[in-house]
C-alpha positions in Angstrom: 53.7 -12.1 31.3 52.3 -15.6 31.5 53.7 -17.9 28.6 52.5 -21.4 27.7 51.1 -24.3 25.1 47.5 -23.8 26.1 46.6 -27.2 24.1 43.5 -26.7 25.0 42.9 -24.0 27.1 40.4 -24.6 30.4 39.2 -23.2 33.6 42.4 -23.3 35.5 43.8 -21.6 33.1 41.7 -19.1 33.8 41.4 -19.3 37.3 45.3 -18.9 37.7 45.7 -15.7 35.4 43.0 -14.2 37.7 44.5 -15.1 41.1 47.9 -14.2 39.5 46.5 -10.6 38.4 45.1 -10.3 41.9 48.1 -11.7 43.7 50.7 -9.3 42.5 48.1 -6.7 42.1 49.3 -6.5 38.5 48.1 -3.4 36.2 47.7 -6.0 33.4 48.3 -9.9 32.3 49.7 -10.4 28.9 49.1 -13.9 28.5 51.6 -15.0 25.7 50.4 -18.4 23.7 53.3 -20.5 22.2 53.3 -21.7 18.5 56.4 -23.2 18.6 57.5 -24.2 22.4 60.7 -25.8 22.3 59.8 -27.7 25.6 56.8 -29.3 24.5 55.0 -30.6 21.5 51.9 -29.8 20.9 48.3 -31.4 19.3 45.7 -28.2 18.5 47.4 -25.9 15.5 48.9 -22.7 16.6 46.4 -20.4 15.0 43.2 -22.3 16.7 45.3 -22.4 20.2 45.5 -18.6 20.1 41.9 -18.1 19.1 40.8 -19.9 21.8 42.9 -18.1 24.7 41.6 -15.0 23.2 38.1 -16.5 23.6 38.5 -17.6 26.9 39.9 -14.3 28.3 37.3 -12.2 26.5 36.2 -9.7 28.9 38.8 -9.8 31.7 39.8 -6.3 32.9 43.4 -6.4 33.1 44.0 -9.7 30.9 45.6 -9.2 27.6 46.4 -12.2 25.0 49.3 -11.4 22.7 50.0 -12.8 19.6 53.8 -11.3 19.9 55.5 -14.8 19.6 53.3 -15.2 16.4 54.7 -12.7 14.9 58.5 -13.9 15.6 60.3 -16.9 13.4 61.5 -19.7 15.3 61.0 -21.7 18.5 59.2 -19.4 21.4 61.8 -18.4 23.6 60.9 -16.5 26.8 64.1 -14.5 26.8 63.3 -13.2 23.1 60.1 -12.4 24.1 60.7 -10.3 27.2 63.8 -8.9 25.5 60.9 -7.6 23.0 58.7 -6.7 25.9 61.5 -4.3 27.7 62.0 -2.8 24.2 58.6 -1.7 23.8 58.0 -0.7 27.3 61.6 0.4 28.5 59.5 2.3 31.6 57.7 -0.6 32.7 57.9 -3.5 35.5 58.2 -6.8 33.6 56.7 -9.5 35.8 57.5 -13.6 34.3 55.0 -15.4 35.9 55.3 -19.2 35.8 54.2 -22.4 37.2 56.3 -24.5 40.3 57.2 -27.0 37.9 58.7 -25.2 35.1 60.7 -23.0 37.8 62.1 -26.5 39.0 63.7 -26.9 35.3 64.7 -23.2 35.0 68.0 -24.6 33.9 66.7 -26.1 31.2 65.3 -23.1 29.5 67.2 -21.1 26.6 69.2 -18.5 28.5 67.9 -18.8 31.6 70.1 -16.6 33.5 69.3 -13.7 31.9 65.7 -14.0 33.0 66.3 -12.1 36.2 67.7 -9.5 34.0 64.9 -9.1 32.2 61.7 -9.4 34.8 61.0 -10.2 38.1 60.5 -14.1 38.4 56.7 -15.0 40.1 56.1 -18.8 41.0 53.0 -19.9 41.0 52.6 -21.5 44.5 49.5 -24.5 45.3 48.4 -25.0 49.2 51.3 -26.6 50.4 53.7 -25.9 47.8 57.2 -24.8 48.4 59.1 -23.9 44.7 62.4 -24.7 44.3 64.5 -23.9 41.7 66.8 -27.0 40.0 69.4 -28.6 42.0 72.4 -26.9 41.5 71.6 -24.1 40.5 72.1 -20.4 41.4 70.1 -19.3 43.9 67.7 -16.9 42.3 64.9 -14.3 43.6 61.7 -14.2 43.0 58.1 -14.3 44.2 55.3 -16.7 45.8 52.2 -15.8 44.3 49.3 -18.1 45.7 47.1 -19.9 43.3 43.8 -21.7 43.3 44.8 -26.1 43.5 43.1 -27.0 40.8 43.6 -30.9 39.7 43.1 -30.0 36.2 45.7 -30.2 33.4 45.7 -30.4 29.1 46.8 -33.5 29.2 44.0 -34.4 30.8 41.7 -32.8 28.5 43.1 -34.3 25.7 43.1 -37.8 27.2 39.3 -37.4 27.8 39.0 -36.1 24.2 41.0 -39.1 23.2 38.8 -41.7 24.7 35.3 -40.0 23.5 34.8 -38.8 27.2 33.1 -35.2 27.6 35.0 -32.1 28.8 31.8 -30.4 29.8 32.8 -28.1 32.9 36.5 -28.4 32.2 36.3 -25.8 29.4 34.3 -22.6 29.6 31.0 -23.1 27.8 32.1 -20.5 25.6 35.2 -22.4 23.9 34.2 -25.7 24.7 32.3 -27.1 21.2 35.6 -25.1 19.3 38.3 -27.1 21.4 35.9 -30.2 20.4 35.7 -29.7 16.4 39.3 -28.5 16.6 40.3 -32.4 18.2 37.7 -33.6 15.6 39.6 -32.3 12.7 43.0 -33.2 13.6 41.9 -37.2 14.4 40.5 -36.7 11.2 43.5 -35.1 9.0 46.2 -37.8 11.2 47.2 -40.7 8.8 45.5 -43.9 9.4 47.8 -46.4 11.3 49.0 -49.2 9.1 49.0 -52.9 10.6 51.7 -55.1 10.5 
């Protein structure tokens, strides 16, 4: 399972879920978009945030997009979810795959001890990477996966989109004038800012 905002979704995205499926030589990638992440706010709507990870995975042998945290009241918490995963698939192998830098604020996350109970932890790991869990605590297994370094990040994106720049190449082709109408509508629907 590989969990996240996705606000918008781009080529690293992409990129990742691929080495990650390679990697671990994983029978399948349920990639798991957040409506409601209680780490992060968010700019795209829920609904169009899905419908664009489902576009850009279209096609990807072995990568599956899940609505399953759509379908659950509340904030997205990755213990709920893979509690719900190990339900439905009590045989199978649960994998939580996630990035270097939200393993080094594990202990931030809503019962995060019981993670390791639940799935195997896999970190994402760049060229020269080491992960490291928080300071303090637990030492706690899990496993390097390399990943493609790829400077590219959401924030980014929506900076670009922000300052009228283009984010041809960023996006696939294929999602690129839907993440662009999507940022158009929501600068449009924002309250105008009052002067003083």
């Amino acid at each position: 399972m590989l969990g996240g905002t996705f606000d918008p979704p781009h080529v690293a995205h992409a990129i990742v879920a691929q080495d990650v499926v390679e990697g671990l030589e994983l029978d399948r990638l349920l990639v798991v978009p957040a409506p409601d992440p209680p780490h992060r706010s968010f700019v795209l709507p829920a609904g169009t945030r899905l419908a664009l990870v489902r576009r850009l995975f279209e096609g990807c042998p072995r990568i599956e997009v899940s609505d399953l945290e759509f379908r659950r009241e509340g904030p997205s918490y990755t213990v709920r979810t893979l509690e719900t995963l190990r339900e439905r698939h009590p045989g199978a192998e649960l994998v939580l795959v996630i990035g270097a830098d939200q393993f080094a604020v594990l202990d931030t996350w809503h019962e995060h001890e019981r993670l390791p109970d639940l799935a195997r932890i896999a970190v994402m790991r760049r060229e020269g990477e080491t992960p490291a869990p928080p300071d303090g605590m637990d030492p706690i297994e899990y496993i390097a996966v390399h990943v493609t370094r790829i400077d590219l990040s959401a924030s980014r994106i929506r900076e670009r989109l922000g300052a009228g720049k283009s984010i041809r190449f960023l996006v696939p082709e294929s999602i690129r004038p839907a993440i662009e109408r999507a940022w158009r509508d929501r600068a449009a629907n924002e309250p105008a800012s009052r002067g003083c």
